[in-house]
N, C-alpha and C positions, 0 to 999 in steps of 0.2 A: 687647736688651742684657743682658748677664751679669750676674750679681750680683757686687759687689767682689771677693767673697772665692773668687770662683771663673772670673773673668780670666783667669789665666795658670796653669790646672792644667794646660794643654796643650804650654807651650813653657817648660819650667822650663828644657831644659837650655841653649836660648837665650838664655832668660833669666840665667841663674849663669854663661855664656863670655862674653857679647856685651854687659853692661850697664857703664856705667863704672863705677870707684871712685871714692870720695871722693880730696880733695886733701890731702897729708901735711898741709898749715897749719892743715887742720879738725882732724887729729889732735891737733895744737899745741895747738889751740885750747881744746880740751877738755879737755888735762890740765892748762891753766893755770887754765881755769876750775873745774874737778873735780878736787882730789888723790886723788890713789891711793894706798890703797886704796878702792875706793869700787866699790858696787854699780849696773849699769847694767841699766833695762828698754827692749832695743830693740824698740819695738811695731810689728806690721806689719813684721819683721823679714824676710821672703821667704825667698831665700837663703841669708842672710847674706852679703849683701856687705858693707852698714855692720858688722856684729857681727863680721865676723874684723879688719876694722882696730881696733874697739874691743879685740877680746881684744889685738890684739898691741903695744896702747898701753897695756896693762896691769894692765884693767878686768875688774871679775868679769862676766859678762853674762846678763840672761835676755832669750832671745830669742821674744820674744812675736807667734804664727801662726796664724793662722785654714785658711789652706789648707795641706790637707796634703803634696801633691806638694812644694809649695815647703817646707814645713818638714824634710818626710823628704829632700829635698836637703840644707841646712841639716845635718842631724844626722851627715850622709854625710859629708863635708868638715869639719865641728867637731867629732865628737866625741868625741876622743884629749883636747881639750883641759878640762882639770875645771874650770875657769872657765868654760864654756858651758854655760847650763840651757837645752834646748829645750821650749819652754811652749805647750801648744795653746789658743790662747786670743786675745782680740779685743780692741780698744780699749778694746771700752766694758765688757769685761769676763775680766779678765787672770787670775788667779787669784789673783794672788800677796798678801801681807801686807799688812795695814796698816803705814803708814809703814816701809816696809823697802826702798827704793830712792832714791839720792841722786842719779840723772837720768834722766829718761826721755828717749831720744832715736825718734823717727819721719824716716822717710827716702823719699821718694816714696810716701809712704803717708797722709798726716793727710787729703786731700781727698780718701779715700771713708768716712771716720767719723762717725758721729753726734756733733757735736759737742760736744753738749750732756751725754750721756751721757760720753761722754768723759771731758770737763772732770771731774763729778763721780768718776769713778775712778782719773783721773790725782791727785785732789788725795786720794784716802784714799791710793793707794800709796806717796806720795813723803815722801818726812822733810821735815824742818822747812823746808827750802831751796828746795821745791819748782819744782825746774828743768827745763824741758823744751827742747830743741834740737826743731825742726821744718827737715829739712833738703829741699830738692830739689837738685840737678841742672837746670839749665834750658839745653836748649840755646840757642846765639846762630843765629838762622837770618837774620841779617845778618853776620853775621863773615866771610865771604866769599860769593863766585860760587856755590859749591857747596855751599854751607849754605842758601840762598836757594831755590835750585834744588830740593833735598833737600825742603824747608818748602813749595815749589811742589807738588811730587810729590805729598806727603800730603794737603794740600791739595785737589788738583784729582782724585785717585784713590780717595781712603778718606774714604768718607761720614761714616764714625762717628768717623773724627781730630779733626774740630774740637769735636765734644761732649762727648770725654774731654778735652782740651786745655781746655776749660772749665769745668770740674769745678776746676782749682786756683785755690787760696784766691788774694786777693790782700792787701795788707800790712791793710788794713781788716778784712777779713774773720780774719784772723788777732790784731790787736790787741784785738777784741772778744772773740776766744778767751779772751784771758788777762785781759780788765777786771775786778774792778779794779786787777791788776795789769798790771808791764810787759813789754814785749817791744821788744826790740832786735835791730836785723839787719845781718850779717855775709855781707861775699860775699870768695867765693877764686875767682883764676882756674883752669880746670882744662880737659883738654886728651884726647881719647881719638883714637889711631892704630888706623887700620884696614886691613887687608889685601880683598881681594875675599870671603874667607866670613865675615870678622869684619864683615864692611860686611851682608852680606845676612843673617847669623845674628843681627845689630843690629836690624835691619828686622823680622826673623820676633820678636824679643823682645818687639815688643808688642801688645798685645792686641787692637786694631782693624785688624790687618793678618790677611787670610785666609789661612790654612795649605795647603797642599799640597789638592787633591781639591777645596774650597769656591770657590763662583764670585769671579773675579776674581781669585784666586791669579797664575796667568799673567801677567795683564797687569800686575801690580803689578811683579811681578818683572823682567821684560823692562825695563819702564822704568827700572830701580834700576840693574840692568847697563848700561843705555846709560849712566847719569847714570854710573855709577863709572866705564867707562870713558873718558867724555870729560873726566873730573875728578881720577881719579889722578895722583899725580907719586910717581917709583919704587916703581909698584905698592899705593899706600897715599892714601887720602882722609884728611881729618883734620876731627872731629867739636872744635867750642870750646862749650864751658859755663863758665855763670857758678853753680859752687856756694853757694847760699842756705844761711844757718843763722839760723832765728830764736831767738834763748835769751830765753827768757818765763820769770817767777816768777808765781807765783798768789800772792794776797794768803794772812798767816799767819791 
């Protein structure tokens, strides 16, 4: 199995077309909780997919990347904008200031961190308020026929699906994050349309799914196209998530 931070050095560009965004209400959400102007560390920042909705809600951003493919994406597509700092740098150790960041947000990323570490460098970077959003994305693989289906396929095809899929925290494991502070959770519905290479370039985005040439490629594939086929409606599958955001304060 890969080391975290070297995962997705392979399918970046599946990763930055084919992952979903966040939901505009998370956007909301954050600038009622955070005014603006106000400086953001998006940690485990990838792409930047979280980080371009932050820039465009009005936030200064450092985008905090351990891998580099995925960050030199990231710099590729942000960096006209001078509100984007691209940061080579890791959880458990960012680079950046003491107390010089009034949110850190993480996004499909806190469950490969040392936690522990973590904790201790989330709470020197953050100012007084010390607020951190931990977001995922969680698909619904009950929301329909072909979500079910989809959640079968991984399932019964990709050995190592279910051992990444158990790697995320759960609200326990996350509460203890922030004791003895709190932490509060927020969900938005959110919705991702797919076409047939947005459906398969989905599939290639993540990391327990073999690429091109590696055993098993094939046959992953073959089954993905029957399942789209049989589950289209005008050309198009439809992925439903329920977007998590946990906003934790750590004790002053």
């Amino acid at each position: 199995m890969k080391e975290p931070t070297e995962r997705f050095s392979d399918r970046v560009e599946n990763y930055a077309k084919y992952r979903p965004h966040y939901p505009d209400d998370l956007s909301a959400f954050v600038r009622e909780t955070v005014p603006r102007p106000a400086r953001i560390a998006d940690v485990g920042s990838g792409t930047g997919i979280l980080t371009r909705q932050l820039l465009g809600a009005g936030y200064e951003v450092y985008g905090v990347e351990p891998n580099a493919p995925m960050r030199a994406e990231a710099e590729r597509t942000l960096e006209a904008d001078p509100r984007f700092h691209s940061i080579e740098g890791a959880a458990e150790s960012t680079s950046l200031a003491d107390q010089s960041i009034d949110l850190i947000t993480s996004a499909q990323a806190f469950h490969w961190f040392d936690r522990a570490k973590t904790k201790v460098e989330f709470r020197r970077i953050l100012k007084h308020r010390r607020l951190v959003a931990l977001i995922w994305n969680d698909r619904q693989a009950d929301a329909s026929t072909f979500s079910w289906k989809y959640e079968e396929l991984l399932r019964r095809a990709l050995p190592e699906y279910l051992e990444v899929s158990h790697r995320h925290p759960n609200t326990e494991d996350i509460r203890v994050f922030f004791e003895p502070g709190e932490v509060a959770l927020k969900k938005f519905p959110n919705v991702q349309q797919l076409d047939r290479e947005a459906f398969m370039g989905r599939l290639l985005s993540s990391s327990y799914v073999p690429l091109e040439g590696r055993p098993g490629h094939q046959e992953v594939m073959r089954a993905a196209e029957r399942l789209f086929d049989e589950s289209a409606v005008d050309g198009e599958v439809v992925f439903a998530y329920e977007t998590m955001l946990y906003l934790g304060a750590f004790d002053v």
